[in-house]
C-alpha positions in Angstrom: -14.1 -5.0 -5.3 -15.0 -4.6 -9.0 -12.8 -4.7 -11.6 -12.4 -2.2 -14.4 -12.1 -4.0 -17.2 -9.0 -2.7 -18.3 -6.7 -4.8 -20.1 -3.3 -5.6 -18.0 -0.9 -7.7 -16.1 -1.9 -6.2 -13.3 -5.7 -6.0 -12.3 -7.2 -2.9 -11.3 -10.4 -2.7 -8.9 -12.8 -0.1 -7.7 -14.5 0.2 -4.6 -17.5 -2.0 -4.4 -19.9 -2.9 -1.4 -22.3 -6.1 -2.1 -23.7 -5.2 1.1 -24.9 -1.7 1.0 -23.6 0.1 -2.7 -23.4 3.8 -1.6 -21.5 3.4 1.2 -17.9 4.0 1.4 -17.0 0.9 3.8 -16.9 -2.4 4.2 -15.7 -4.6 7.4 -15.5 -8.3 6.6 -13.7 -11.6 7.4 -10.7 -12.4 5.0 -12.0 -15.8 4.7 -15.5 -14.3 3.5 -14.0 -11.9 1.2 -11.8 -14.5 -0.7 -14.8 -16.9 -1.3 -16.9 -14.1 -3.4 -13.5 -13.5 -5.1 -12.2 -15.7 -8.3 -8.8 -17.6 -8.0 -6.8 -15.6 -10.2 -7.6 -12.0 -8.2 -6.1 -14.2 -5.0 -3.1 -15.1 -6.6 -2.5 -12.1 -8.9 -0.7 -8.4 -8.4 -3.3 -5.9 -8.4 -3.8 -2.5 -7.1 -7.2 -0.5 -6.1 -8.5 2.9 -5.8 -9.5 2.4 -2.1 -7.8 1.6 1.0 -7.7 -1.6 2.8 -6.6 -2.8 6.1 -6.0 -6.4 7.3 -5.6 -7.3 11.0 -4.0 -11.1 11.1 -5.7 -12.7 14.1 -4.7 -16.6 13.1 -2.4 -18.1 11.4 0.3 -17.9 9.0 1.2 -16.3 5.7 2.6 -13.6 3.5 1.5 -10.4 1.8 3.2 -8.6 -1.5 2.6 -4.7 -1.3 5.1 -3.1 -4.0 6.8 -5.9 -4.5 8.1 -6.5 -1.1 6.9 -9.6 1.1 5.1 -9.1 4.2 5.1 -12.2 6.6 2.0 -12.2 8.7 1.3 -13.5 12.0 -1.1 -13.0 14.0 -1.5 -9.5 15.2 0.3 -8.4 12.2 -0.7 -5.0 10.3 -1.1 -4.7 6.8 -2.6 -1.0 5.0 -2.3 -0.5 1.5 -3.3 2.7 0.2 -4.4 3.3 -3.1 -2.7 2.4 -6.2 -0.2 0.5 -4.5 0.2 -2.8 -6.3 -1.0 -6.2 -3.8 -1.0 -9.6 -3.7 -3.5 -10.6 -1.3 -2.2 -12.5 2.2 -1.9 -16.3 1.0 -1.6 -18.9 4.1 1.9 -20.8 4.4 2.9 -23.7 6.1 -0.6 -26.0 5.0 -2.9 -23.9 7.5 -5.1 -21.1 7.6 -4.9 -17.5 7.6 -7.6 -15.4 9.3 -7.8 -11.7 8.9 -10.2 -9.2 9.6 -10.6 -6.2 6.7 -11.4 -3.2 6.5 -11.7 -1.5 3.0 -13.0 2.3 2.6 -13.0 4.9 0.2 -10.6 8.2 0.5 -13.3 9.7 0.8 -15.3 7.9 3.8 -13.3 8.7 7.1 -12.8 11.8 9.0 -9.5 12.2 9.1 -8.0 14.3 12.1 -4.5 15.7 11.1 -2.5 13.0 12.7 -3.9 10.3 10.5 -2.9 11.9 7.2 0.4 10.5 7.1 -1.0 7.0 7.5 -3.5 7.2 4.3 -1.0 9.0 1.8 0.8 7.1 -0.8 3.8 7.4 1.1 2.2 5.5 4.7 3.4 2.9 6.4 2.5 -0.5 5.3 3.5 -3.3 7.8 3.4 -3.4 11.7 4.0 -6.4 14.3 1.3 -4.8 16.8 2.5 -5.4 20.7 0.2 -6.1 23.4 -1.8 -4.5 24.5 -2.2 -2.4 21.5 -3.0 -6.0 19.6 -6.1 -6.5 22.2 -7.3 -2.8 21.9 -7.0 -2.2 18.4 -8.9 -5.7 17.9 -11.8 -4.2 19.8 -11.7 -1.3 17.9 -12.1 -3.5 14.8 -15.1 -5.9 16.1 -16.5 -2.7 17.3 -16.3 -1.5 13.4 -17.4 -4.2 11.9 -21.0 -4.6 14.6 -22.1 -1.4 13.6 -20.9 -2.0 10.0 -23.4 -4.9 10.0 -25.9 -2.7 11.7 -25.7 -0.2 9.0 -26.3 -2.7 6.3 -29.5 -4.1 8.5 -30.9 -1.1 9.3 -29.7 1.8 6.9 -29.9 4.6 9.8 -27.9 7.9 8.9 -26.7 7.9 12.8 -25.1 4.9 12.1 -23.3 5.5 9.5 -22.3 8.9 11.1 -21.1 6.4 14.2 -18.9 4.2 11.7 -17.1 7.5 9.9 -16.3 7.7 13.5 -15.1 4.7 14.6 -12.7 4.6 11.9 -11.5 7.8 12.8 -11.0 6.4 16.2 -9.3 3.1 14.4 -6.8 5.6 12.2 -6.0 7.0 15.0 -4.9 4.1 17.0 -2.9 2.9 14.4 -1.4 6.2 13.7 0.5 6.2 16.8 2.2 3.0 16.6 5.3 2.5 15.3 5.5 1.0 11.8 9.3 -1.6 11.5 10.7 0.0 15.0 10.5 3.7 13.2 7.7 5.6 13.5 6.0 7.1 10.6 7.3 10.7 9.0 5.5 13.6 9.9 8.3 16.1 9.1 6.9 19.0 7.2 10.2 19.5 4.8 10.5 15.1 4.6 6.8 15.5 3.5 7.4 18.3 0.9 10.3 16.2 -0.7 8.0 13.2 -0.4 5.4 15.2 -2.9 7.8 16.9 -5.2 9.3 12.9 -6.0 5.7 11.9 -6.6 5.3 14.7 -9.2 8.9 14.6 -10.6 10.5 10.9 -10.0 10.1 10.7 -14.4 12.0 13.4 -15.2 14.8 14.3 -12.6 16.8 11.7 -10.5 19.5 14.2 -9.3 18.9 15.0 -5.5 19.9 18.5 -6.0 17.2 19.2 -7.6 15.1 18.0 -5.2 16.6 20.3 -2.7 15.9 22.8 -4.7 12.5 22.5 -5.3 11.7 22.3 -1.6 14.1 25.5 -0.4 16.9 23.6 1.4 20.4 22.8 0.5 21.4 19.4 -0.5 22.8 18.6 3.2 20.0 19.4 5.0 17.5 17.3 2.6 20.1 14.1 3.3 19.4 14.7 6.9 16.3 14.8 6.7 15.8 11.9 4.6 18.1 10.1 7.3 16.1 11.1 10.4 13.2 10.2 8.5 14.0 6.7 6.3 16.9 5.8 7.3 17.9 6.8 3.9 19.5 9.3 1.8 17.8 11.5 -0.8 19.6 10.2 -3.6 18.9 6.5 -2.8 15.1 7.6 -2.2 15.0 9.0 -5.5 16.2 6.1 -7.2 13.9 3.5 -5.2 11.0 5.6 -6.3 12.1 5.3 -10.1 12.7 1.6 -9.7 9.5 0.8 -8.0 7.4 2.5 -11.2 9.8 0.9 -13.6 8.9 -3.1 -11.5 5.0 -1.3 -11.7 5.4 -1.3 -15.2 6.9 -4.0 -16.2 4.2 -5.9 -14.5 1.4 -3.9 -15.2 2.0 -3.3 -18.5 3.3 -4.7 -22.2 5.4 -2.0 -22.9 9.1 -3.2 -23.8 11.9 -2.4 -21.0 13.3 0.6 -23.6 9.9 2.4 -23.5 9.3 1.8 -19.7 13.0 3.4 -19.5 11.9 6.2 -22.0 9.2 7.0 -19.9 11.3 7.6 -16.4 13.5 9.8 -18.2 16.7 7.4 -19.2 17.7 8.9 -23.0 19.2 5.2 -23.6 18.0 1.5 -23.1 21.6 0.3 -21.6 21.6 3.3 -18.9 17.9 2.0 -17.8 18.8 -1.8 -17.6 22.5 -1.3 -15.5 20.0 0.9 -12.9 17.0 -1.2 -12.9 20.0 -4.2 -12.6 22.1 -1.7 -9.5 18.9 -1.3 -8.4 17.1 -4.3 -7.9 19.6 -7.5 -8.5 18.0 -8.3 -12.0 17.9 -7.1 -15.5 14.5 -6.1 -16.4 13.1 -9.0 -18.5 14.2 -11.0 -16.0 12.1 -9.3 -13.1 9.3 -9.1 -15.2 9.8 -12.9 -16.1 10.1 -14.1 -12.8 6.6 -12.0 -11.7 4.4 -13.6 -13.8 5.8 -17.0 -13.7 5.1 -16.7 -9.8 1.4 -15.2 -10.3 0.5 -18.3 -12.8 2.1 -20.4 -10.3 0.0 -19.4 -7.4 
């Protein structure tokens, strides 16, 4: 990780490899990766521009990705694709957490169709992995991470041909288990709707629209949305404009009226009763209550 220097509440790193620069992945212990780290990146929110997967193997502790905790146990899941805002897994309970990580560029796997849905901005992030998936998808890890080591020792172009992949193989695996009992949305019209919110979440939070701008009528975009969140289009849209409103209020300095400005509300009071419907506190409050837990960490 390196950081970019850019003045924030929330940190932002690029992809960095002590071991070998120009290569787009790095396999390493959690416990090794924290002690090259400083305190206040362990503790902090921050976000990166690569991916990074951690495989709990001992144990106890928690993990913030977008501002929902993650416990994690041991043969617990965590991916967090880029620009999503982290807190690194911290131990609980006195003890230990041991992880094993994989970081990588966008750039660095092959990915086979099937893995795409797993690496967008909408993936999965958390899975409680059964047996004997946990055993297998260990393996598959170890497996990474002894020809990672032999790519750093030895520089050989098969090898790193071998780990794009092996991480291929890895995506893969984890691509076909289920992520929280539901497994992840492939639909193509789900997908669609999940892109035009990406583009659009700042200046239209009317569902119709949204049905509109992928071809289908209202109904069929709330079924959709049903089959593949569990939610409806509506309450999809709005978790997407309140999840950039917490991002900003963390990342940023910006008063709650201009963060409201910004996701389209014409009027202060109309952005604070949402982001208070929404979330269960005003915004001053939210943003008050996430940096007094980062200092406290």
């Amino acid at each position: 990780m390196v950081g970019s220097g850019q003045r924030s509440a929330v940190a932002e790193f690029g992809f960095s490899n002590p071991d070998r620069p120009r290569l787009g992945l790095e396999v390493v212990d959690f416990a090794k990766l924290a002690a090259r780290l400083p305190a206040s990146t362990l503790s902090t929110v921050h976000r990166t521009d690569f991916h990074q997967l951690f495989l709990i193997t001992g144990g106890t502790g928690a993990a913030m990705v977008d501002f929902v905790e993650h416990e994690c146990v041991p043969g617990t899941l965590v991916s967090v694709s880029p620009g999503r805002v982290l807190r690194l897994p911290r131990p609980t309970g006195g003890g230990r957490l041991e992880a094993l990580m994989v970081l990588f560029t966008d750039t660095f796997p092959h990915r086979p169709e099937a893995v795409r849905p797993l690496l967008s901005p909408f993936g999965p992030v958390a899975w409680t992995v059964p047996e004997p998936d946990r055993t297998d998808l260990t393996r598959a890890v170890r497996e990474l991470m002894t020809e990672y080591q032999r790519a750093v020792d030895r520089g050989e172009p098969i090898t790193v041909d071998l780990l794009r992949q092996l991480l291929g193989a890895l995506l893969l695996r984890i691509a076909r288990l289920p992520a929280d009992g539901r497994p992840a949305a492939q639909d193509e019209t789900y997908t669609r709707f999940q892109h035009e919110l990406e583009r659009s979440f700042a200046t239209t939070r009317s569902a119709a629209d949204y049905a509109a701008k992928v071809g289908y009528s209202l109904r069929t975009l709330n079924r959709v949305c049903e089959a593949a969140a569990g939610r409806s289009a509506k309450a999809l849209v709005d978790a997407r404009v309140a999840l950039e409103a917490k991002r900003l209020l963390v990342h940023t300095d910006l008063p709650a009226a201009a963060i409201g400005d910004r996701l389209g509300f014409t009027e202060p009071t109309n952005f604070g009763k949402f982001f208070q419907r929404e979330t269960g506190e005003t915004p001053g409050a939210f943003r008050d209550r996430e940096r007094v837990t980062a200092a406290g960490r």
